[in-house]
N, C-alpha and C positions, 0 to 999 in steps of 0.2 A: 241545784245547778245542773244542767247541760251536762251528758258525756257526751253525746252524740257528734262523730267524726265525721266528717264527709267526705275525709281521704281515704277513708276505713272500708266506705260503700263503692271510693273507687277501686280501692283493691279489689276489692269482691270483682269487680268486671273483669279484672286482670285474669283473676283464675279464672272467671266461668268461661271466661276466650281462649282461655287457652285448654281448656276440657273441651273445649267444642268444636275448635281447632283441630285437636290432635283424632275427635272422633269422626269429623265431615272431613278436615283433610289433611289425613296423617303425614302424607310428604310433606308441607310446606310446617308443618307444627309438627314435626319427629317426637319432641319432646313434651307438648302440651299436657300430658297428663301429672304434671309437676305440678296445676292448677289445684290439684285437689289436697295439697303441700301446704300450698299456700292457705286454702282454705282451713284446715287442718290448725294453721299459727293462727290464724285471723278468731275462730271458734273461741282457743283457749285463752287469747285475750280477752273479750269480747266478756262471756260466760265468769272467768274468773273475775274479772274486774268486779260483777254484778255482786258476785257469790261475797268477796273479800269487802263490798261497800258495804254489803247489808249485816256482815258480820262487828265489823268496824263500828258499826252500828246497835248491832244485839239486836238486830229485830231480823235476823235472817229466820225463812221457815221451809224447812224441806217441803212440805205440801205443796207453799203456793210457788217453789222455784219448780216443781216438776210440774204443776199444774202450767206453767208459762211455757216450759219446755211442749206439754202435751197441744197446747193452743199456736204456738209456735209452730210444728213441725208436720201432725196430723193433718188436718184439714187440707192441706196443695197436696199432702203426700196421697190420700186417703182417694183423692179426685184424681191422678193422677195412674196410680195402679188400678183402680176400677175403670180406665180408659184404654190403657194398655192392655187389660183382660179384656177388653169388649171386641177390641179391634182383633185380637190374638185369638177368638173363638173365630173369626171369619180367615184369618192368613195363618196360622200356623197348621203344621201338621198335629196328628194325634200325640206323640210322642213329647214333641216340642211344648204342647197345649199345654202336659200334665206337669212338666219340665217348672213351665212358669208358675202352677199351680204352687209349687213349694218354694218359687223364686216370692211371691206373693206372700207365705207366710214368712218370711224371712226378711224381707222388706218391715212388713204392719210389727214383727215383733223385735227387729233394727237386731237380726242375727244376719242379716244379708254376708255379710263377709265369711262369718264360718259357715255359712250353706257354699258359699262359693269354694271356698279354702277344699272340700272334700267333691267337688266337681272339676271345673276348669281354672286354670289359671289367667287372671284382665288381660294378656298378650297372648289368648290364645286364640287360634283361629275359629273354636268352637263357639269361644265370647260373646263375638260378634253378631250371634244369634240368639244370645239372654237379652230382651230389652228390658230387664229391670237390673241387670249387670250392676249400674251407676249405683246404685242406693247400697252398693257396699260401705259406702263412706259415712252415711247416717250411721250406719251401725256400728263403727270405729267411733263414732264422737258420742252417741248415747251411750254404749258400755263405759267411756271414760266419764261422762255424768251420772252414770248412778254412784261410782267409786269417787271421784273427786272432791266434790261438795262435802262428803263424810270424812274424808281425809282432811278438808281444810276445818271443818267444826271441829271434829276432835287435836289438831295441831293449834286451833283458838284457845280452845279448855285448858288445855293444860301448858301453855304460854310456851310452846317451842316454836321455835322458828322456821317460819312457814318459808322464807328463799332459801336453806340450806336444806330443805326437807325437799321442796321442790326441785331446786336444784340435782339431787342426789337420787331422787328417782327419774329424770332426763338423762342422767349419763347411764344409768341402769338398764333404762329402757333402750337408751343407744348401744349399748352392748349387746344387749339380748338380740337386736336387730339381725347385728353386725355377723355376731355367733350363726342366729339361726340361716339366716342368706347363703351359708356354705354346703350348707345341707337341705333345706328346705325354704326354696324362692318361694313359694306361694305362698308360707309360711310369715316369711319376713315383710310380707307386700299386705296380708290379711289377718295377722293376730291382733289384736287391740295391746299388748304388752309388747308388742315390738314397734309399733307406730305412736304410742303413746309420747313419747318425749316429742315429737312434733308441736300436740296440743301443750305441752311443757312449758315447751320453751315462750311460747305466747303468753300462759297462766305465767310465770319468770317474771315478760316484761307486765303483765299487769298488776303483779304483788308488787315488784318498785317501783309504781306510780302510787297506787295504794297506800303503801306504809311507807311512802316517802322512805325507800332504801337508798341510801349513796355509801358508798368506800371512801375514803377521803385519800386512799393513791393511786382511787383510781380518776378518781376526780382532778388529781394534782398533774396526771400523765393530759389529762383532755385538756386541762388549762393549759399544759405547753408547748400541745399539737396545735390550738388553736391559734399561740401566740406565733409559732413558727411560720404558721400558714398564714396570718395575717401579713408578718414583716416578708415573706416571698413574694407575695401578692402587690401587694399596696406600698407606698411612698411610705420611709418613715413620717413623713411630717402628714399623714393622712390623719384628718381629727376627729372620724367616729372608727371604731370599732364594728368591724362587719364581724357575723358568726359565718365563719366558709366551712368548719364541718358537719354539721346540719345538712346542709346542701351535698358535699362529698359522702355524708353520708348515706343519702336519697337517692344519688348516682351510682354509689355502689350496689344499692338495695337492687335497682330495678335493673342492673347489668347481670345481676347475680340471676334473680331473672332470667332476664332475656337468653343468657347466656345456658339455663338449661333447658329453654325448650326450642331453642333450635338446636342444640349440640347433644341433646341427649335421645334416643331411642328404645324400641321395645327392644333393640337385641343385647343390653348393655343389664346385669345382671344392676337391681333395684328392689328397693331403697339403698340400703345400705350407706356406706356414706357419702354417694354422689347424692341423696336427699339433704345432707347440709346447704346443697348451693339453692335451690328455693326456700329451705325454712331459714336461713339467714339474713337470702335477698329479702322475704317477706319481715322478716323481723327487727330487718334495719328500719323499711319502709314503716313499719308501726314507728320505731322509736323516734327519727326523728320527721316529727309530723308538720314541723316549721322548715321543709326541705323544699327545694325549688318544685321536685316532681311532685311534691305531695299537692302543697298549695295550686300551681297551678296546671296540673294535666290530672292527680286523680283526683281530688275535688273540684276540676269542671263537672258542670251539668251532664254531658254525653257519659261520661262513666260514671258517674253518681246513677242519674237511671239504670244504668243494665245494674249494679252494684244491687239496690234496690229491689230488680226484680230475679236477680242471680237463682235466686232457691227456685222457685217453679219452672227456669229454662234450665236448669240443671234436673229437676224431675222431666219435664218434658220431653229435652233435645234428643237424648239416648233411646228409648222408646220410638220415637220417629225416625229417626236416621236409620233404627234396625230395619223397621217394616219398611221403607223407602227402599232398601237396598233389596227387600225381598220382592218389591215389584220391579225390583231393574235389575235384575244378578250378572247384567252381563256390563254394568256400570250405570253411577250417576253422573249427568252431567252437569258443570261446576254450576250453570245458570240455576238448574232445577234444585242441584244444593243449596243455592240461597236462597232463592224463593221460599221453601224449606223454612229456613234458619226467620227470613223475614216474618213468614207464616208466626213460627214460635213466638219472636221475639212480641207480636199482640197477642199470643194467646199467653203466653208469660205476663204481661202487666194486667190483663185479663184478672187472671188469678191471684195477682197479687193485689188489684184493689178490689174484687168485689169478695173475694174467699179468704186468703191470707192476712190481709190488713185487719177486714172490721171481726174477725173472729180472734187474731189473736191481740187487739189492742181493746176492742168491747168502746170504741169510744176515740178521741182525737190519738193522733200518730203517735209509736212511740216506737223510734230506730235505734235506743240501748240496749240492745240484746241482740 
């Protein structure tokens, strides 16, 4: 059977617009880089769901889940940083050149974030002149897959319980956040042990689809939320049953959203716990997937494509917009930014059918992963 979500691909649009957003134009998208929050929940559904199916199963195999990973990720990344070295041997200075040279192995061996952690910090003015900046975030979600998958085998083997174990290292890793943020921002924005509970909390809602987890008080409190919300709504003498928190759920998802990447900024000390209002809104949006926004705005067509082709304009976009601003410093203008952005947006599906697809599926589609 089908995992395959197509509300899941429209999330994905949701972050990569709002990364793109916040990097071509930060005033109108203050808070855009909440996108990569999002993505972050989206991953550790996504990945765990795989991880916990095939266990569920007994046929899971680290080889062939990292081999998926390597097919997966490599190839648009691989084309991508040998693009931005090509172009950065003709526009950077020397200094800059040699700069990328180690942004470059930290990218290919997904240390990106702790190469950054000991240079600049993503709100720094310096940033804005790393184009491989962005591919911090691979390197936050590879570190969590080589550890994760070994956590969930051995919590298989020896029959402990995988949502209390899960659970338990998400508030841990929110703490540690939480702690580190007072002392050291860059810290709390680029460890893999302080952003980890993000991917958590997604691997969370994928174990209780999985092994079918329910509480039966918490289940008893939804039954009569829902029934309250029906008799406020509806006529008593109304003779089907509508589900209205699915739907309230879906409006709060993408409020929660919306609501921090216009109200939040680089000046506003993060993650810490104004990162709850994306991995929440995103987490709602996973849970309830029979929602009005799910069903009909991100599983339309228009965001199912960008969704689809999110990973290579998320390699792409950042690298261009740097060097664009390097041949404009005294500004871009909004026209030439989207030309820009339009430009990407084919060379992103580009890469995603001719490189991305047939390399990492070897044969017909396959969007469970």
């Amino acid at each position: 059977m089908s995992t395959y979500r197509r509300d899941i691909d429209g999330l994905r649009a949701v972050a990569i617009g709002l990364v793109i957003g916040y990097h071509a134009l930060p005033t109108y998208f203050p808070g855009g880089f909440i996108g990569v929050d999002v993505f972050f929940v989206i991953s550790g559904f996504l990945i765990t769901g795989i991880i916990a199916r095939h266990l569920a199963r007994r046929d899971f195999s680290v080889a062939a889940f990292y081999g998926r990973r390597i097919r997966r990720i490599f190839p648009a990344l691989l084309l991508a940083v040998t693009a931005t070295v090509a172009v950065g041997w003709y526009m950077l200075p020397v200094k800059e050149f040699k700069a990328l040279g180690l942004s470059v192995i930290g990218s290919t061996a997904f240390v990106q974030n702790l190469v950054l952690l000991h240079e600049v910090g993503y709100f720094d003015v310096a940033a804005a002149r790393k184009p491989l900046l962005n591919i911090w975030s691979l390197g936050i979600e590879e570190q969590y897959y080589i550890i994760w998958p070994l956590i969930l085998m051995l919590a298989t083997r020896f029959r402990a319980n995988v949502m209390t174990l899960a659970t338990s290292l998400a508030l841990l890793s929110f703490w540690f956040g939480l702690v580190t943020l007072q002392t050291n921002e860059a810290g709390a924005f680029y460890l893999p042990h302080a952003r980890a509970w993000e991917l958590l909390v997604g691997s969370c809602l994928a174990l209780a689809e999985t092994i079918h987890w329910r509480v039966p008080r918490i289940d008893r409190v939804i039954e009569v939320i829902e029934k309250v919300l029906h008799q406020a709504v509806f006529a008593p003498d109304c003779p089907r049953r509508i589900a209205l928190l699915p739907h309230l759920g879906g409006l709060l998802g993408a409020g929660l959203v919306a609501y921090g990447a216009l109200r939040f900024n680089a000046q506003l000390p993060y993650p810490g716990y104004r990162a709850l209002v994306p991995v929440l809104g995103a987490a709602l949006l996973i849970q309830f997937e029979q929602s009005v926004v799910n069903r009909s705005i991100l599983g339309g067509r228009l965001f199912v494509f960008f969704g689809l082709i999110s990973y290579p304009l998320y390699l792409w976009h950042f690298p261009a917009i740097v060097y664009l601003r390097m041949l404009f410093p005294d500004g871009v203008h909004w026209s030439l930014m989207g030309g820009t952005i339009l430009g990407l947006v084919a060379l992103s599906w580009l890469t995603y059918r001719f490189v991305e697809r047939p390399i990492r599926s070897g044969g017909p589609r396959r969007r469970d992963r």
